[in-house]
ROKE-191443 format. One line per field, with one value per residue (C-alpha): x, z, y; residue number from 1; residue in one letter; chain. Coordinates in Angstrom, 2 decimals. Example, Ala and Ser with C-alpha at 12.3 -4.5 7.8 and 13.67 -1.06 7.14 Angstrom:
px	12.30, 13.67
pz	7.80, 7.14
py	-4.50, -1.06
n	1, 2
res	A, S
chain	A, A
***
This chain:
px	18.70, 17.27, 18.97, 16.83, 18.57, 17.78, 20.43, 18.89, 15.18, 12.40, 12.03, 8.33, 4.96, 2.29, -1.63, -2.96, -6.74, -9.13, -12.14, -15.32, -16.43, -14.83, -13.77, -12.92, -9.63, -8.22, -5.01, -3.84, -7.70, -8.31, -11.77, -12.39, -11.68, -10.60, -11.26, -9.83, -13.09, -10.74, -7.22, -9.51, -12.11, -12.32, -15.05, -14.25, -16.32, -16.59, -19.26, -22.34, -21.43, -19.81, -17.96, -17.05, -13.31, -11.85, -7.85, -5.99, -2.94, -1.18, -0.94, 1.69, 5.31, 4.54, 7.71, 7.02, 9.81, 10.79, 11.97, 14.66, 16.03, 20.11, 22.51, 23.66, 19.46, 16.64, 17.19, 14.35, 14.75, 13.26, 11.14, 8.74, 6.41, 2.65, 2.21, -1.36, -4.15, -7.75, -10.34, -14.07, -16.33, -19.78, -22.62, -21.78, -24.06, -25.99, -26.16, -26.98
pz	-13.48, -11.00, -7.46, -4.43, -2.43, 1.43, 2.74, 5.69, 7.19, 5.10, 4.92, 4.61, 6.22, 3.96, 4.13, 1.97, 1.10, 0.79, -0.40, -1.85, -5.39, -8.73, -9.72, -13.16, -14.21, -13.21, -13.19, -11.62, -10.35, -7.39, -6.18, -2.98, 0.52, 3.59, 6.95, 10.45, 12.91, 15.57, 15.72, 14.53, 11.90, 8.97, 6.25, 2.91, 0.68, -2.97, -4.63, -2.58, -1.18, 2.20, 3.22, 6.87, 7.46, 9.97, 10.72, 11.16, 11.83, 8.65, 9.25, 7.39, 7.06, 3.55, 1.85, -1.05, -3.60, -6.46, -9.59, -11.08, -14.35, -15.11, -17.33, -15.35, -15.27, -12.89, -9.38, -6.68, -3.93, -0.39, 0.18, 2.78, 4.53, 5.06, 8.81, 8.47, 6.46, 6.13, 5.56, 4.17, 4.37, 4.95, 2.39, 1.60, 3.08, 0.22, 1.30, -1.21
py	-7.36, -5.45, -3.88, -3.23, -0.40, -0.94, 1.48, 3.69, 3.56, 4.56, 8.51, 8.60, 6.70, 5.93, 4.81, 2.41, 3.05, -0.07, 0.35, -2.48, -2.37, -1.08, 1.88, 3.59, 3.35, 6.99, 8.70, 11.76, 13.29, 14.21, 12.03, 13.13, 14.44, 12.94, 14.69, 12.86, 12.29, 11.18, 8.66, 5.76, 7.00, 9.15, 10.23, 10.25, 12.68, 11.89, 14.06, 14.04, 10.44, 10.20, 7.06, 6.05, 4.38, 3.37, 3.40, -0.22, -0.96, -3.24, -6.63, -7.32, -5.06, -3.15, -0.95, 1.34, 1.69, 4.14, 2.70, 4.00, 4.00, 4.49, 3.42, 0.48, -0.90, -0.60, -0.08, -0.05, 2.43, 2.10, 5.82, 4.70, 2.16, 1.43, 2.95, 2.19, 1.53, 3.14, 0.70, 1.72, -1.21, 0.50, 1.63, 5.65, 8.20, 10.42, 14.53, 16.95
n	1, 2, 3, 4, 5, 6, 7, 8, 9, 10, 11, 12, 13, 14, 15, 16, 17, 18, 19, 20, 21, 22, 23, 24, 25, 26, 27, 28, 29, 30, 31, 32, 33, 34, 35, 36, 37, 38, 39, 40, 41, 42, 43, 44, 45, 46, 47, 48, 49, 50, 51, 52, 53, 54, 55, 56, 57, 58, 59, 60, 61, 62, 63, 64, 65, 66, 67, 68, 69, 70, 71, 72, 73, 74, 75, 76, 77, 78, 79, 80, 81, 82, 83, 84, 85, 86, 87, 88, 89, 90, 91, 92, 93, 94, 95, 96
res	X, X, X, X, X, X, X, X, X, X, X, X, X, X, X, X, X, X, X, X, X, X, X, X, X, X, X, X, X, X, X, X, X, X, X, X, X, X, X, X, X, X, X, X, X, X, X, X, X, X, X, X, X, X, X, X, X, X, X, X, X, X, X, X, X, X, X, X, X, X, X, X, X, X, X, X, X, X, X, X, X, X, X, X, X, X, X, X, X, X, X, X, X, X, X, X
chain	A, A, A, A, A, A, A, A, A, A, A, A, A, A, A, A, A, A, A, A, A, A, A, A, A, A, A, A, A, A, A, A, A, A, A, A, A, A, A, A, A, A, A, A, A, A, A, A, A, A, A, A, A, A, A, A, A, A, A, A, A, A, A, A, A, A, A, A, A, A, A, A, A, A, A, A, A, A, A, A, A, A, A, A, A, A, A, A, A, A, A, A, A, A, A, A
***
């Protein structure tokens, strides 16, 4: 049966990405860049596509937890939260 460790406060902040529409199933590859415009926006540049975000605050309390395997099972440790999220919603921009 699993544990969940809570012991401390969360050592890291993360950002969640949303974005609209499907992507490929990838692993490990590096698909763009993300430059800060300012404390509210951000472009995203994938390719010769640019995207335009913009920086929201989570609605909802999010944790982010390792797994880990031992001998005694699985235990879930807390490594972070969701300080905020990044959301692109607009058609991308085409530069070549």
């Amino acid at each position: 049966m699993p544990t969940i460790s809570l012991s401390g406060a969360p050592d890291q902040s993360f950002t969640t990405l949303e974005f609209q529409g499907v992507f490929n199933k990838i692993s490990n590859q590096q698909i763009g860049n993300i430059k800060f415009v300012n404390e509210k926006q951000v472009k995203f540049q994938c390719g010769s596509n640019y995207l335009t975000g913009n920086v929201t605050q989570p609605n909802e309390q999010l944790i982010v937890f390792r797994k880990n395997h031992s001998e005694n099972g699985n235990e879930l440790i807390c490594v972070g939260k969701v300080a905020k999220n990044i959301v692109f919603n607009q058609e991308p921009d085409f530069y070549e």
